[in-house]
Residue, then its C-alpha position, 0 to 999 in steps of 0.5 A: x474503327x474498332x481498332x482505333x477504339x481499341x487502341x485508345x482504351x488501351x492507351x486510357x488504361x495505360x495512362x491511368x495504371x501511370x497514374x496510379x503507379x505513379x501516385x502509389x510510388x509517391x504514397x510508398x515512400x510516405x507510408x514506409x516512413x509513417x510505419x518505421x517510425x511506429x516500429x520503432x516507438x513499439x520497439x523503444x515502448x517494449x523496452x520500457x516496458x521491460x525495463x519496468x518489467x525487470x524493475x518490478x521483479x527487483x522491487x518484489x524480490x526487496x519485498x519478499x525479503x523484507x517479509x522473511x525478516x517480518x515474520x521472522x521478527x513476528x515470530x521472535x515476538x510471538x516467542x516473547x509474548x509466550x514466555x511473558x505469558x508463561x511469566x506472568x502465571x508464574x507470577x500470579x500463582x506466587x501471589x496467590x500462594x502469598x496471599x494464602x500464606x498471609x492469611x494462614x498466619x494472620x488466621x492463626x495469629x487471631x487464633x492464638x492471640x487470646x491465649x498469649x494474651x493472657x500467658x502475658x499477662x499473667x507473666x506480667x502480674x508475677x512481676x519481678x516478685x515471682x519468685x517470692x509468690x512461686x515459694x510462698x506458693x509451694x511447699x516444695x522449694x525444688x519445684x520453685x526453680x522448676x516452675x520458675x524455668x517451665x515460666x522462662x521457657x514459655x515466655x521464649x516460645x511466645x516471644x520466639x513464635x511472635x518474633x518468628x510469625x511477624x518475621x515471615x509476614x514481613x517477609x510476605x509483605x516484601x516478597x509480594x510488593x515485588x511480586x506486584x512489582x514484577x507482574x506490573x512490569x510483565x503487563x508493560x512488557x506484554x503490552x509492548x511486545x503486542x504492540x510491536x508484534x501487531x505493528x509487524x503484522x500490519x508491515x507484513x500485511x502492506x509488504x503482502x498488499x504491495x507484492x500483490x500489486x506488482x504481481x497485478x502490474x507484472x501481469x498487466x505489463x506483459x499483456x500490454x508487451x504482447x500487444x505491442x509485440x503482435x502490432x510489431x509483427x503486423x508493421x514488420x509485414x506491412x513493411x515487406x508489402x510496402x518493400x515489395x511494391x504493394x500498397x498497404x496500410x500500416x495498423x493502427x496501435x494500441x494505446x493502452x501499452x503507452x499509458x504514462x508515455x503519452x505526449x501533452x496535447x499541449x505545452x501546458x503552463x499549468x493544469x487542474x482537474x475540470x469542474x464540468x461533468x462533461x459528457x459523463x457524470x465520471x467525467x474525469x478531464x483536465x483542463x491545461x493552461x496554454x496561450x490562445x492560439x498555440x498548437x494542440x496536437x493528438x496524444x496517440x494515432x487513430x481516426x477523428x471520430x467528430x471535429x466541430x462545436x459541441x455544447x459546453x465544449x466549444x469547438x470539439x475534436x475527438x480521435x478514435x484510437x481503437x477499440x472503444x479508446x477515444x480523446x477529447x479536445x475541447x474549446x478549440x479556437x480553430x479545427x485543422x482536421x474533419x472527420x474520418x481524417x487518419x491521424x498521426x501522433x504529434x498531427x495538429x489538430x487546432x489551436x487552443x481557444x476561450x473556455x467558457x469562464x473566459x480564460x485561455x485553456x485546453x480541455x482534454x479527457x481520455x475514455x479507455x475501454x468507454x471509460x472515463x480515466x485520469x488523463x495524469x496516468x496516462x500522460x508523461x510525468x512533466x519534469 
């Protein structure tokens, strides 16, 4: 009897380890292609990324030449500024010099003009007759010939210093109208040359700011190259496992290495930022426009984490991709998923349904790290 007993257990057991054999060597062959084909989207990511990587380097490195040549530029211009400067000193100290000049002749032409005024006049009143005073004058008529000369030879000083001293005011008159001239130019130049100069500043500056970004993308770029690399690894042992007859799991991948490259959750005709506020006041969704009734697939792989109405979503899906990481699908007309269901990218998850204004639309957000962000960013550029 014990026997008998014993023999049909071992037969149970053995027809289910059958069964069980059997169902995992159905699963295998499933498993194994859901995770090739994860290797190989991380395999065709990384070479993005690298790609975008070797980019960014050719990109910085057309950056930093072009601010060698704005600081050099700069410092012809700080070279010019100087001796504008120098210049204008110059320029400045001749005028002074000028002006000091001027007011030296015209204080002692002031100075000097009562004695020739009267010099002048007494000349004037001699006349052509003074010769005939000068002899009725002397007694002498020698002297007449020399004071007739000592009066010639004082006219020509007079007329010489006069001549002489209005001769170098015109001059100063002429060299400052060029002085000023040239100080007016300088001004011009110098504001110029400091225009251009802080225009060239302002270029290296943005030159800076955007080497700073590619330095933050370039860091960025091989963190997410190395999360990709170890979700790589992980799918290469899950590989063996499943090779070698062992039921395994493929891991989930992240989802922040494929920002940009994420699928539409849905042929859209057209797109606008939603107006609702969501679950969040920094909600920042889309709503897509697409026929009622066409197919809403999920953007990244992960786990439904809620399928089902919720209040001013209509029917509501959201996927867990990890590590706080969600998507949102709202106004669904049918759900095709329920909670805790592993989903692949590309899986459908429904249809798409009303919103509540009445038109035909996908409501779709993104939260990274809890975090509301712009679902364009992260989606591929539509052609």
């Amino acid at each position: 009897m014990e026997l008998r007993f014993f023999s049909h257990t071992r037969a149970a057991a053995f027809l289910l380890f059958s069964v069980v054999a059997s169902f995992v060597s159905a699963a295998q062959p499933a498993d194994r292609s859901r995770t090739e084909a994860q290797s190989r989207r991380v395999t065709d990511r990384v070479q993005a990324l690298q790609r975008e990587a070797d980019k960014l380097t050719n990109d910085e490195r057309t950056l930093l030449g072009d601010l060698r040549k704005l600081e050099l530029d700069r410092e012809i211009k700080a070279e010019e500024l100087r001796r504008l400067a120098e210049e204008g000193l110059k320029v400045a100290a001749d005028l002074s010099a000028n002006e000091t000049r001027t007011k030296t002749l015209e204080e002692q032409e002031a100075s000097t003009r009562p004695e020739l005024r009267s010099r002048l006049v007494d000349i004037y009143k001699l006349g052509q007759g003074r010769y005939l005073r000068l002899l009725l004058s002397t007694s002498d008529v020698r002297q007449v010939g020399q004071a007739s000369r000592t009066l010639a030879a004082l006219a020509k000083i007079d007329h010489d210093r006069v001549v002489s001293r209005q001769r170098t005011l015109d001059e100063l008159k002429v060299s400052r109208k060029s002085l000023e001239e040239r100080r007016r130019q300088l001004t011009v130049l110098r504001t110029n040359a400091e225009r251009a100069e802080a225009a060239l500043g302002q270029a290296a500056a943005a030159r800076n700011n955007l080497i700073k970004d590619i330095d933050g993308r370039r860091d960025l770029n091989a963190q997410l190259v190395a999360e990709l690399q170890a979700a790589q690894q992980k799918l290469q042992t899950t590989l063996r496992d499943l090779a070698n007859g062992t039921a395994a799991d493929a891991p989930a991948l992240p989802i922040r290495p494929f920002r940009g490259d994420l699928d539409w959750p849905v042929a859209a005709t057209a797109n606008r930022r939603s107006p609702r506020n969501g679950t969040s006041p920094a909600s920042t969704g889309i709503d897509i426009t697409a026929p009622e009734g066409a197919p809403v697939s999920a953007v990244h792989e992960g786990t439904v984490a809620f399928a089902g109405p919720f209040g001013g979503f209509g029917n509501l899906v959201i996927v867990e991709h990890g590590g706080q990481n969600f998507s949102l699908y709202g106004n669904l007309l049918e759900i095709a998923v329920a909670r805790g269901d592993r989903i692949d990218r590309g899986q459908n998850l429904g249809t798409v349904g009303l919103a509540p204004a009445g038109s035909s639309e996908l409501h779709f957000e993104l939260r990274i790290d809890g975090q509301s962000v712009d679902p364009l960013q992260w989606l591929k550029k539509r052609p």
